[in-house]
N, C-alpha and C positions, 0 to 999 in steps of 0.2 A: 504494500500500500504506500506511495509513494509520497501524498500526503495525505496524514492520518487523520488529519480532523474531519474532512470530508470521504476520507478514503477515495464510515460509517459509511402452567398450559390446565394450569389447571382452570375447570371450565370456571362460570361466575362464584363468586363466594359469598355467601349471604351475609349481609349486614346483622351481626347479633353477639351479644355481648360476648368479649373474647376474641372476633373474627376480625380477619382483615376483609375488608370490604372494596370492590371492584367498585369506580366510578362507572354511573349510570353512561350508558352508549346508546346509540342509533341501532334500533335491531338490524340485525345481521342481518345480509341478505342468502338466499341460499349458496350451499357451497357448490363445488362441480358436482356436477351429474345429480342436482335436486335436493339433495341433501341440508337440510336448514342448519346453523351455528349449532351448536349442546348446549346446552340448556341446564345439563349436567351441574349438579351442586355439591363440591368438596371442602369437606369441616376441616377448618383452618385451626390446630391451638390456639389455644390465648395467648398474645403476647408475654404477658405475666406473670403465665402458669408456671407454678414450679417444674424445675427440671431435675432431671435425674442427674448425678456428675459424667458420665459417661454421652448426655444427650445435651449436656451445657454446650451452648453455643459457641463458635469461636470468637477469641476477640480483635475487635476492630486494631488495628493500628492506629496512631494518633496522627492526624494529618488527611488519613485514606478516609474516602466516602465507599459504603458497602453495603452493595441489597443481592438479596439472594432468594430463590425460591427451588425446592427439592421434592419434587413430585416423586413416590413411589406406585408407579403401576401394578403394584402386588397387591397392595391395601387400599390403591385410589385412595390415596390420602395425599396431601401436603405434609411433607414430613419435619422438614424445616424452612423457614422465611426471615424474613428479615428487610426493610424497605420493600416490599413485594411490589407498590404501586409507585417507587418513587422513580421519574424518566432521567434518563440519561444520554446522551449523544450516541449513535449507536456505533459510527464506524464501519468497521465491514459483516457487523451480525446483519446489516439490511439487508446482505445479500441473498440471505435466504428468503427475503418473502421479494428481490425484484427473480430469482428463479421460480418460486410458486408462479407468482404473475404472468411470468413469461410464458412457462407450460399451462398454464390453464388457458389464456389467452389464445394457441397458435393449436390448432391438433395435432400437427403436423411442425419439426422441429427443422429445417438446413443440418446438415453435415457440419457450416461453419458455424450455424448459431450452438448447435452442442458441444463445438470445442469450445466454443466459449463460457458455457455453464461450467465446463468441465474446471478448466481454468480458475473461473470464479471461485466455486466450491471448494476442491480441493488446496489450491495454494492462493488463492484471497487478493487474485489479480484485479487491480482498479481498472484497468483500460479495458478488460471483459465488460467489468460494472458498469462503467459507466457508456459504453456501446449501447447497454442493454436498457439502460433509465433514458438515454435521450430517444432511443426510437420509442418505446413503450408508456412517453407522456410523463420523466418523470415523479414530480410530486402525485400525478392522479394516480402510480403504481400503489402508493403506499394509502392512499383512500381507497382504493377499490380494494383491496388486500385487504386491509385492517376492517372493512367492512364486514366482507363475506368470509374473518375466520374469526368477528367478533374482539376487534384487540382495543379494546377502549382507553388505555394510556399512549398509542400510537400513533404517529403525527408525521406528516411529512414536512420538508425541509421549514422554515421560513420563506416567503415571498421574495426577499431581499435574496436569498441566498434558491434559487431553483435546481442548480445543477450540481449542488454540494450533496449528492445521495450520503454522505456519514452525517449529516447534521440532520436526519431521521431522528426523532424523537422515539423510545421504545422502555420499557419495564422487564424486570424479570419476569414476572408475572406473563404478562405478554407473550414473552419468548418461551416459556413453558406452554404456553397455549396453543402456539405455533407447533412447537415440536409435537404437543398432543395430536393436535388435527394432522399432520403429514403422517404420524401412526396409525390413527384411526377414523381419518373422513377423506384423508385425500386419494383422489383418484390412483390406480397400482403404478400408473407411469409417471407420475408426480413425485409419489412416494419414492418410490424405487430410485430413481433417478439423483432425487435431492440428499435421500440419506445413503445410497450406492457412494455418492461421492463425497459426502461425507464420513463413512465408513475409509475413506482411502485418501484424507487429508494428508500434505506432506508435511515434511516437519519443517520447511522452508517456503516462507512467502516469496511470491515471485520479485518482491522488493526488497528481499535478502534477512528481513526481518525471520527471528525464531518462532515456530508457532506453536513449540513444546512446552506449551506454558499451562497451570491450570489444570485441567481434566488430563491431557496427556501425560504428562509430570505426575500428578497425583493421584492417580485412577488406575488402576489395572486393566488392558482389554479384557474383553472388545469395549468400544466407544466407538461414538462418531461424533463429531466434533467441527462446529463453525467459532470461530476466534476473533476478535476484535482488537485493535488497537490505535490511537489517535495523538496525536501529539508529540511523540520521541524523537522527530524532524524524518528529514527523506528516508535515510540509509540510517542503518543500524553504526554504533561505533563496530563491532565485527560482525561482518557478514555471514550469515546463519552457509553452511554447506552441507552437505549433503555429507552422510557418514563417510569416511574415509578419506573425504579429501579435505584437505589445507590449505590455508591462503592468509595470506598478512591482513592486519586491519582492516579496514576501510575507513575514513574517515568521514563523520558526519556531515552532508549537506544539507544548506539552508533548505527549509519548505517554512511557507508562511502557512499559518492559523488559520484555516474556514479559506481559502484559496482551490481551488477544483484546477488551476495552471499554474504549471510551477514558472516560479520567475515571476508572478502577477503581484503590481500592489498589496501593501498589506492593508489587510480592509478594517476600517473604523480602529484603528491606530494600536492595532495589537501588536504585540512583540513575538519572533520568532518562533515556532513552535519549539517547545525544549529549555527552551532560555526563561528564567526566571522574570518576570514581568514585577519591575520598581524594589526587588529585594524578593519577590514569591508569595507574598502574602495572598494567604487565601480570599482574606475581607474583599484585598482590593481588586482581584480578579473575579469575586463576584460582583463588584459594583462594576465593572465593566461588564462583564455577562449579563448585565439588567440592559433589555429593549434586544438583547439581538435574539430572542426564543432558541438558542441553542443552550441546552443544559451542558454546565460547566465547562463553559467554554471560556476556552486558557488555561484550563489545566488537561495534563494527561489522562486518558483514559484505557482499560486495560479490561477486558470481558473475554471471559471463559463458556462455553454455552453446548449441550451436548445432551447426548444418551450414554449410559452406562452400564457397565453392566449385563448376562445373560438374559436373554429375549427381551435386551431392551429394560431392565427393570428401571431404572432410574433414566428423571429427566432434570437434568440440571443446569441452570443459569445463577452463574455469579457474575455481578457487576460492578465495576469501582472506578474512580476518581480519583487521584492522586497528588499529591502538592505541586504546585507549579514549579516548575524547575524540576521535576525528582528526573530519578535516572529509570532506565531502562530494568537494567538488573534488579535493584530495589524495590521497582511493582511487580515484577514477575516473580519476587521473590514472595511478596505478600498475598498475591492471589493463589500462588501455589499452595500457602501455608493455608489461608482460608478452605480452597478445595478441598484438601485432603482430610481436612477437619469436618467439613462438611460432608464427604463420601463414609468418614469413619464414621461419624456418629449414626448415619444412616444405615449402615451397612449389619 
């Protein structure tokens, strides 16, 4: 993802004391081949509830923002959450609902348009994605999507910003919802296709970034796994390669903040993505983030999001925000540690 800012299930939950409760949406419209949104209602713990030491939550780091939601299909339960409705920039997790869109869309796929999912999916190619948002309307992909699988924290870009597909607004929540339906509503060649190639993610973005962060790292196969990340600038300081082989550094090049061209102005006076914005402070990268409808925007962001686990039991989305300025290594060191905390406790 060459720049990160843009590259970017369980069903409703009822309002009742204890639950995390879904903001009210626009009924869904049907899914493919007739099929209406679920309707389905999964009992959420209470926030509150005492926990057992073994099912104690992990804790946050000081600085990281972190929401997380752990659907277990054994128990159709929610197993763990944590900001379940709170949105975040999404990066390159959008790419899985502009793939929905796109096969639901076309019956019939091109030879070049599936190299391009292929691409997308697996190694989290931008120039796929965004092929595929400019022909297919971008913003209206993520309204018609979030429509008809039901994602009511999900939002596409800004007006201001149309061709930035990672400034997609989305939830854990959400993305659990997502993964649900491609299990159990989407069409076999939707399915097959979206989680085929997530089942066969590499461990190397095609923009040299690492993508064994998170569920990969922390998770035992099988998985399959869509990864996200925004902010860390172009190129990784060392470029992610492929087992066995070796290669010197890289050094990090500029990409600006909410930018879809690299080398374009930087817009409404942000500071380089990576680079600590007036010393890092968080305040004041939120008082800039106020009016541009991109969540946490100016700081890094880093998402983990998958199936785990034998026939699929686990569906898991962790998402986090990170200090401005932080480094590469240091959030992937924190979501890993969150992951595995979260797959133990479930498991």
């Amino acid at each position: 993802m060459r720049i990160k800012p843009w590259a970017a299930m369980a069903a409703a939950v009822p309002l009742a004391a204890g639950c995390v409760a879904a903001p009210q949406a626009a009924a869904p419209a049907p899914a493919a081949g007739g099929t209406p949104a679920s309707s389905e209602k999964v009992s959420v713990p209470a926030p509150g509830a005492a926990a057992t030491p073994s099912a104690r939550p992990p804790r946050v780091p000081a600085g990281t923002t972190a929401a997380w939601v752990v659907f277990d299909r054994r128990q159709r339960a929610i197993v763990a959450h944590r900001n379940a409705h709170r949105r975040y920039r999404s990066a390159s997790v959008v790419k899985i609902l502009i793939a929905i869109d796109h096969l639901e869309s076309h019956r019939t796929v091109p030879a070049a348009d599936a190299r391009l999912l292929r691409i997308m999916l697996r190694s989290s190619d931008d120039d796929a994605a965004t092929s595929l948002w400019s022909r297919n309307g971008k913003g209206a992909i993520i309204v018609r999507t979030a429509r008809r699988l039901g994602l009511s924290d999900t939002a596409p870009p800004p007006a201001t910003h149309p061709g930035f597909w990672g400034y997609t607004s989305l939830s854990a929540y959400d993305i659990v919802r997502t993964y649900r339906y491609l299990l159990d509503r989407a069409a076999p060649r939707v399915r097959d296709t979206i989680l085929g190639h997530l089942r066969k993610a590499t461990p190397c973005g095609t923009d040299g970034f690492d993508q064994t962060f998170g569920i990969p790292r922390a998770v035992p196969r099988p998985w399959a796994v869509k990864q996200g990340w925004s902010g860390f600038g172009a190129v990784p300081t060392i470029r992610c390669r492929p087992a066995g082989q070796a290669g010197p550094a890289v050094p990090a090049g500029p990409a600006v903040e909410g930018s879809a061209i690299p080398g374009a102005p930087i817009p409404d006076g942000s500071a380089v993505v990576g680079a600590p914005i007036s010393g890092g402070s968080i305040s004041l990268v939120a008082r800039r983030a106020a009016g541009t409808g991109v969540p946490d925007y100016g700081r890094p962001v880093l998402h983990t999001t998958g199936l785990a686990g034998g026939d699929d039991r686990f569906v898991i989305a962790v998402l986090t925000a990170h200090p401005a300025g932080g480094t590469w290594n240091a959030s992937v060191r924190r979501i890993t540690q969150l992951t595995a905390a979260l797959y133990r406790n479930a498991s």
